[in-house]
C-alpha positions as CSV (number, residue, x, y, z in Angstrom):
1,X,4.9,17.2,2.6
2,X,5.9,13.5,3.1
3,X,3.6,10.5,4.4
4,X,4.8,7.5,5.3
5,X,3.2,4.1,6.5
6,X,6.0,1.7,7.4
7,X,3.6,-1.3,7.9
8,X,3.1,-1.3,4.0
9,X,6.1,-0.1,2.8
10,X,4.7,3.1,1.7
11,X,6.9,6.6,1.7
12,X,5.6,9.3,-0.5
13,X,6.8,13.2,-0.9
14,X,5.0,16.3,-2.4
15,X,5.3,19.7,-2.4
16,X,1.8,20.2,-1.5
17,X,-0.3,18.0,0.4
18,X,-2.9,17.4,-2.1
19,X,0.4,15.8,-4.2
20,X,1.9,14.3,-1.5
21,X,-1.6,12.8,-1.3
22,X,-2.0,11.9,-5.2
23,X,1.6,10.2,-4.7
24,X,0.7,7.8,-2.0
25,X,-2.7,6.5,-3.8
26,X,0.0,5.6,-6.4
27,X,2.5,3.8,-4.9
28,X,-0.7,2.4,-3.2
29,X,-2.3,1.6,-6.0
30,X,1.3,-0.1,-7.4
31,X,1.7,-2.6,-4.6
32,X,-2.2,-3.5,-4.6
33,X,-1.8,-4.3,-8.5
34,X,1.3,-5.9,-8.0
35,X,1.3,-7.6,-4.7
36,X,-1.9,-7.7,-3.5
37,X,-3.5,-9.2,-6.5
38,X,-0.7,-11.4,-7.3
39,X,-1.0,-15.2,-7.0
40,X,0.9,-16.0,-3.7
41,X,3.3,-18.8,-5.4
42,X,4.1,-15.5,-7.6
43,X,5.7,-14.0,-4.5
44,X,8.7,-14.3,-2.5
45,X,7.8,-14.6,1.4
46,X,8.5,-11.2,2.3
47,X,5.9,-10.2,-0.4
48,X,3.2,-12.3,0.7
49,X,3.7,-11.1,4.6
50,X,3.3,-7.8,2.2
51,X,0.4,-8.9,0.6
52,X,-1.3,-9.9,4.2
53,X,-1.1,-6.8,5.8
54,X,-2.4,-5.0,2.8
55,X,-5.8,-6.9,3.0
56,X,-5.7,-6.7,6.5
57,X,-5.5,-2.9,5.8
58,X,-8.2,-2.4,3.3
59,X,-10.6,-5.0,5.1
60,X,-10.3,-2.6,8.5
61,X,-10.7,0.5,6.1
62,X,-13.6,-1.1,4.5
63,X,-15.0,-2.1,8.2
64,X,-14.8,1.5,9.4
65,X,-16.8,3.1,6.1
């Protein structure tokens, strides 16, 4: 079982999908951490358009709950 999001870079694979699942809240969870949360003079320019879209991301998924 693969998922993908494009937008945010994300592409993960497992051989169920409860661990296809468990691998994209990781890699997830590894760019928030490391891109998200980082200072934006910390980042080259393609990381902060990174960084943009994955607060835009979170703010709609916090919108819809």
């Amino acid at each position: 079982m693969v998922f993908e999001n494009a937008d945010l870079t994300l592409y993960a694979y497992g051989t169920s999908e409860k661990a296809a699942r468990r691998a994209l809240a990781r890699d997830f969870s590894a760019l928030w951490h490391c891109i998200a949360e980082a200072d934006d003079s910390e980042l080259h320019t393609s990381a902060c358009g990174l960084k943009k879209r994955l607060w835009e991301f979170v703010s709609e998924v916090r919108r819809k709950a």
